[in-house]
C-alpha positions as CSV (number, residue, x, y, z in Angstrom):
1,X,8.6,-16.6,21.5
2,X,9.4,-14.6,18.2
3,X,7.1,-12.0,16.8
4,X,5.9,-14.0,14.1
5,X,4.8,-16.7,16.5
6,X,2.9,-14.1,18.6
7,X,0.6,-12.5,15.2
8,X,0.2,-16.4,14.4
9,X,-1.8,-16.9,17.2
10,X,-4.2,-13.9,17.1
11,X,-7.2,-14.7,15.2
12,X,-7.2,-13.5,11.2
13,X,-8.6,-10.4,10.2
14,X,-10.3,-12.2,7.4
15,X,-12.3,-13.7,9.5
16,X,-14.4,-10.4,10.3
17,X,-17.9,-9.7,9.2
18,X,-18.1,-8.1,6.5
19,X,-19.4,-5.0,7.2
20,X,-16.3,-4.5,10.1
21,X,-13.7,-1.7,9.8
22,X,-11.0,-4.6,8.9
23,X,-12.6,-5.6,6.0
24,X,-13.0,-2.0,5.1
25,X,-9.9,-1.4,5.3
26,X,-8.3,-4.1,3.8
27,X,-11.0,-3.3,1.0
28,X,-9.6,-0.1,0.0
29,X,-6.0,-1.0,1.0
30,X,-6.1,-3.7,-1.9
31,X,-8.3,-0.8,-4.1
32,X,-6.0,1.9,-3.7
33,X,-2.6,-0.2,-4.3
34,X,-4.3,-1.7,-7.7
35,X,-5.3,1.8,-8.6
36,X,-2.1,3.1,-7.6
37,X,0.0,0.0,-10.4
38,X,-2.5,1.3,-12.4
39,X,-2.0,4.7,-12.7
40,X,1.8,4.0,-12.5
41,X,1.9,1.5,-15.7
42,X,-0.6,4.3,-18.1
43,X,1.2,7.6,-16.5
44,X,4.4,6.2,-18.1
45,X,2.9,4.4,-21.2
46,X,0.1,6.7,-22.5
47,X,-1.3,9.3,-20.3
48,X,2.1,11.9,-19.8
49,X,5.6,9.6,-20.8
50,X,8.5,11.1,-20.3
51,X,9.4,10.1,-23.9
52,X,6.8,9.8,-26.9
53,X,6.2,6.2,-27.4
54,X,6.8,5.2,-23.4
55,X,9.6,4.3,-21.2
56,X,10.8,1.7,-18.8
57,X,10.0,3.7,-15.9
58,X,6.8,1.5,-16.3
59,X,8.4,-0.8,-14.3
60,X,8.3,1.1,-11.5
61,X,4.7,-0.6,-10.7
62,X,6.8,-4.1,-10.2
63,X,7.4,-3.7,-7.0
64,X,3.8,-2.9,-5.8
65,X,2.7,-5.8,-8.0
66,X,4.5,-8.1,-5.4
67,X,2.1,-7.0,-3.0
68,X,-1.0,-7.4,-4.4
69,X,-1.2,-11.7,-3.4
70,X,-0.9,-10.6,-0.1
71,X,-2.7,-7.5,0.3
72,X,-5.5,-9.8,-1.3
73,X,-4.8,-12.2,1.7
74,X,-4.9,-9.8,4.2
75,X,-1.4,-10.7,5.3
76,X,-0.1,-8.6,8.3
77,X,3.3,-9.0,7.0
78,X,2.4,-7.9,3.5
79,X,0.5,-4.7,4.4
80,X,3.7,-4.1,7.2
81,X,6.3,-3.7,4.2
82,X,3.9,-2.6,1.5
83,X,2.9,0.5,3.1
84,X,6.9,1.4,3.7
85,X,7.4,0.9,-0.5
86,X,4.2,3.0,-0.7
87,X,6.0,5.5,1.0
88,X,8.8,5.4,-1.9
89,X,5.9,6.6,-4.4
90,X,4.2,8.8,-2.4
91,X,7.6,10.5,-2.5
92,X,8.0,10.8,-6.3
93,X,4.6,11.9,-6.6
94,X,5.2,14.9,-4.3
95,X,8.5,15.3,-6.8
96,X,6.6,15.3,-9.6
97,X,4.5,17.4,-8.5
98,X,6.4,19.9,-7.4
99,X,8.9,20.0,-10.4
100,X,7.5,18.4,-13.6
101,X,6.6,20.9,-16.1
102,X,2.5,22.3,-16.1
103,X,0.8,19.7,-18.2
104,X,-1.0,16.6,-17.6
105,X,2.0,15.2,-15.6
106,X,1.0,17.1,-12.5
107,X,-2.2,16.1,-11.8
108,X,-1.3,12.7,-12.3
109,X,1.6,13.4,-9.8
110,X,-1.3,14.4,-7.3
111,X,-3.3,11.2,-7.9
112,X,-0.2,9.0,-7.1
113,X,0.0,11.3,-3.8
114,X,-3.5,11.2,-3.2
115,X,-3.5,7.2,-3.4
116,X,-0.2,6.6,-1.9
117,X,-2.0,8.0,0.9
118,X,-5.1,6.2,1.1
119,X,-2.7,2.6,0.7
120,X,-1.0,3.8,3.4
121,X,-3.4,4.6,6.3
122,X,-5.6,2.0,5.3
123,X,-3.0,-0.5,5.8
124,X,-0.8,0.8,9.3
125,X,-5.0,1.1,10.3
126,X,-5.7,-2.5,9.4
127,X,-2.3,-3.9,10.8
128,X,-2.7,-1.5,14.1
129,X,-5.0,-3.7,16.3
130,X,-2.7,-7.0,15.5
131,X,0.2,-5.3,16.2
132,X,-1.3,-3.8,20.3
133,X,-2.5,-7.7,20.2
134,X,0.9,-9.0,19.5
135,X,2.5,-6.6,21.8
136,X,0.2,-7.7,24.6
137,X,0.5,-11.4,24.0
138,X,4.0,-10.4,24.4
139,X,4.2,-8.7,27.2
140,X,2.2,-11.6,28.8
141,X,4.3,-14.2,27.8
142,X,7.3,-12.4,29.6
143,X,5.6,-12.4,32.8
């Protein structure tokens, strides 16, 4: 039995009430990881570019733009990986941060910290209980 057979057989997150701690978090996992593209296509287009005009390094929301289907879904799998890339901004914000020039370029630096953050415990949270689940379907199947 492979892992992905185990968290197939454990009932969906989805399927919670509404007002449950899943949904919540699987709420503000998909708020924070839209707010985060967001942020991440205006920082480098119009809010502080590293060249007048814009740059490419708008693309750098691409990659979190992959994630948003299954974010949206509430896919295990998809908030397993996402909040790893997360992980990848969270670091440049703290970079930026720490070495951009003063100007509007470091509190924006901050926000991307600030909601790199937010993605990320909402989603190891919200993937947590499916993972002890999976582990203990596991660990029953052995025996």
């Amino acid at each position: 039995m492979t892992y992905k057979d185990v968290t197939n057989s454990i009932p969906s997150f989805a399927d919670a009430s509404e007002g449950s701690l899943s949904t919540g978090l699987a709420r503000t996992a998909l708020a924070s990881l839209l707010a985060l593209i967001l942020l991440c296509v205006l920082w480098e287009t119009v809010l502080a570019p590293l060249r007048p005009g814009g740059s490419l390094l708008l693309l750098k929301a691409l990659p979190l733009a992959f994630a948003v289907r299954g974010v949206a879904r509430r896919s295990l799998y998809t908030m397993q990986w996402a909040s790893m890339l997360v992980l990848l901004y969270l670091m440049e914000g703290v970079v930026r941060a720490m070495s951009d020039p003063p100007g509007f370029s470091r509190p924006l630096a901050w926000l991307e910290i600030l909601l790199s953050t937010v993605f990320f415990l909402s989603a190891i949270l919200y993937v947590r209980p499916a993972k002890r689940a999976a582990k203990l379907a596991a660990k029953q199947a052995a025996q």
